[in-house]
C-alpha positions as CSV (number, residue, x, y, z in Angstrom):
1,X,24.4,60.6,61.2
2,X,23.9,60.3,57.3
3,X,23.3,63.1,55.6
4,X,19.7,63.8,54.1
5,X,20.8,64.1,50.5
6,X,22.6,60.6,51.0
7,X,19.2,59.4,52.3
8,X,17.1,60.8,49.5
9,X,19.7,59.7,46.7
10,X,19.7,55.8,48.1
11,X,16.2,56.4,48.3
12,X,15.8,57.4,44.8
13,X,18.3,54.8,43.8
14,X,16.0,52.1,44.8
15,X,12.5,53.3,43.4
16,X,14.5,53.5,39.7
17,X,15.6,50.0,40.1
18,X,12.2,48.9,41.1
19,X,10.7,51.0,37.5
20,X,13.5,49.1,35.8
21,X,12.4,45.8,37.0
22,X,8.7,46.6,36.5
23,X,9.0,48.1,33.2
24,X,11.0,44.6,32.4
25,X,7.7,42.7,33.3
26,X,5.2,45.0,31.7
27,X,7.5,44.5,28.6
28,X,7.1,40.5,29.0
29,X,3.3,40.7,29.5
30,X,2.7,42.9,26.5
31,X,4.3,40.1,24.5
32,X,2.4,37.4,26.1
33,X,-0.8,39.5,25.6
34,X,0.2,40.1,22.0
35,X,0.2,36.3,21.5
36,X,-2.4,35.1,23.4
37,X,-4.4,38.4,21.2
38,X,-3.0,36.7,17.9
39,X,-4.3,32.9,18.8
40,X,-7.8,34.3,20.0
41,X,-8.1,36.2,16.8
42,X,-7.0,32.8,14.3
43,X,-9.6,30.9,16.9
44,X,-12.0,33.4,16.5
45,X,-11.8,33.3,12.3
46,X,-11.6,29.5,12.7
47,X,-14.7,28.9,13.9
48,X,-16.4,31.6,11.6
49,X,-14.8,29.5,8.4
50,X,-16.0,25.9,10.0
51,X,-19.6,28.0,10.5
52,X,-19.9,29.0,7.5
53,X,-18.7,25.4,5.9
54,X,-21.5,24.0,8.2
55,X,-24.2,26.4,6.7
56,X,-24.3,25.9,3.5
57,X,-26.5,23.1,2.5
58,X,-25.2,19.3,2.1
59,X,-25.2,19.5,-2.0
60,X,-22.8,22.4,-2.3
61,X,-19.7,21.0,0.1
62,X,-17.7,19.3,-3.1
63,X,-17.4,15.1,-2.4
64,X,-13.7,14.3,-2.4
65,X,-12.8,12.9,-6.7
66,X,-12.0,10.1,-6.9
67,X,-9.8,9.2,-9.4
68,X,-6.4,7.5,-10.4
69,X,-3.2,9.1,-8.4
70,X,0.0,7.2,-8.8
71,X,1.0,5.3,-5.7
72,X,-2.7,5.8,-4.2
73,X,-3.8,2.6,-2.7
74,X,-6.3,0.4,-4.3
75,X,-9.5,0.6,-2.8
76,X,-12.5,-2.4,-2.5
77,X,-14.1,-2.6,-5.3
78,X,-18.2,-1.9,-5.1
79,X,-20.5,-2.9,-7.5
80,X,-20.7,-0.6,-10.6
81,X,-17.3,0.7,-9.6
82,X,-15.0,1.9,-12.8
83,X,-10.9,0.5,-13.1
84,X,-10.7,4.4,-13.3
85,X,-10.5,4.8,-9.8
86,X,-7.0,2.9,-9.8
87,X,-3.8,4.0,-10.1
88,X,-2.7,3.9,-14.0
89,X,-0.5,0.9,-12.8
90,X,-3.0,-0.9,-11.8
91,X,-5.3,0.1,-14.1
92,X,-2.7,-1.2,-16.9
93,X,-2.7,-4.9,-15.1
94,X,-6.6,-4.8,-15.2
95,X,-6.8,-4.0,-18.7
96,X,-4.2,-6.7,-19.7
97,X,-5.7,-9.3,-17.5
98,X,-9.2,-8.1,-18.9
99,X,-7.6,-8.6,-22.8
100,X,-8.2,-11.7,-25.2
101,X,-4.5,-12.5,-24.0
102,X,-5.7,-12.9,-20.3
103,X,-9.3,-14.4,-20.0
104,X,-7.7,-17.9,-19.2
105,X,-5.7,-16.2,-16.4
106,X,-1.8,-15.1,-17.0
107,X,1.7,-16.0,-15.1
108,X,3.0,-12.8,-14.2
109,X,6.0,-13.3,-16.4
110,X,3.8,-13.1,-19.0
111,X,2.2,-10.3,-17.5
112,X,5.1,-8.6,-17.4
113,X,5.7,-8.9,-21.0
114,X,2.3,-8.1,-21.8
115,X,2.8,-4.9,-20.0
116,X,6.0,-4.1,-21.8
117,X,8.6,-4.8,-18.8
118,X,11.4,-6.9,-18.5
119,X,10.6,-10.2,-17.4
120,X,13.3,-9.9,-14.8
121,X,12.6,-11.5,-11.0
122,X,12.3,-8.0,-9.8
123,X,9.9,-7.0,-12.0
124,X,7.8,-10.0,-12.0
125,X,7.6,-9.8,-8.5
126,X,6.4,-6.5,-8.2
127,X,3.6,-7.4,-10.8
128,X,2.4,-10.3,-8.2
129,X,2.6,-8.1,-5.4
130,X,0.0,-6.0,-7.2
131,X,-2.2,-8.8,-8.5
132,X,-2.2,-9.9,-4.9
133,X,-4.0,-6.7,-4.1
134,X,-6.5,-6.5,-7.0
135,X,-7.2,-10.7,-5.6
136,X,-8.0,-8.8,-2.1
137,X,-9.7,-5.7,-2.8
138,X,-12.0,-7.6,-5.6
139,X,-10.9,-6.4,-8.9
140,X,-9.3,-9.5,-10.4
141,X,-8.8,-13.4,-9.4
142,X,-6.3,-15.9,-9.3
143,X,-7.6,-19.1,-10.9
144,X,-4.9,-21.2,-9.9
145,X,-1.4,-20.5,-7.5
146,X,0.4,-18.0,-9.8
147,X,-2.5,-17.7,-12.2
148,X,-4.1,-14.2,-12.6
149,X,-7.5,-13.2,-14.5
150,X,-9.9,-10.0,-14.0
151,X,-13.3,-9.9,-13.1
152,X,-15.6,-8.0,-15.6
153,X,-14.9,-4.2,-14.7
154,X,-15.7,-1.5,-16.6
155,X,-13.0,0.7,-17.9
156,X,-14.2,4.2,-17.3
């Protein structure tokens, strides 16, 4: 027959493993509670900001600028809308194409030129590209295949 104090120390052997393995799972939920605490709290301050956003009256949220950004796209022109809201590339090619130089429409070798850039083929096609996109969006016109002129825009 096993002794008592065998009993009791396999006994107590077993209920320190089993506060081991507990205290290993209380430790993983404090961290899950810690996160799941963290997200409610960013949620919580998110919505405050978007209420507060939403509050205020119409005329005080800021309307996104518009204005000239390198590489922006160019966007369809309105009525009344200024070259200003192209990119200064663009803008450049309207105000050549809008000159003396270009009323009776321009090649875009000579566009190039006008613009200060070698009239090299990679250059010149690069300006077409571009005069291709003022044709679509409605800020210039191409009078004949090749043949580029602007539409009356105003500059600022």
């Amino acid at each position: 027959m096993a002794s008592v104090l065998g009993l009791l120390e396999a006994r107590e052997k077993k209920v320190r493993e089993e506060i081991a393995r507990l205290r290993e799972e209380a430790e993983r939920v404090q961290a899950a509670l810690g996160a799941a605490e963290r997200a409610l709290e960013r949620l919580v301050d998110a919505r405050g900001t978007v209420a507060e956003v939403l509050a205020q009256p119409p005329s005080a949220v800021a309307e996104p600028q518009r204005g000239s950004v390198a590489g922006s796209p160019v966007p369809h022109r309105t009525d009344g809308m200024a070259a200003s809201v192209l990119a200064p590339d663009y803008q450049r090619i309207v105000s050549v194409l809008g000159s003396e130089a270009g009323r009776e429409g321009m090649r875009c070798q000579q566009l190039a030129v006008a613009l200060g850039l070698e009239a090299v083929p990679a250059k010149v096609e690069g300006l077409r590209s571009k005069a291709k996109r003022l044709v679509e969006r409605g800020w210039a016109l191409q009078v004949r295949p090749g043949v580029f002129t602007t539409l009356a825009v105003p500059a600022g």
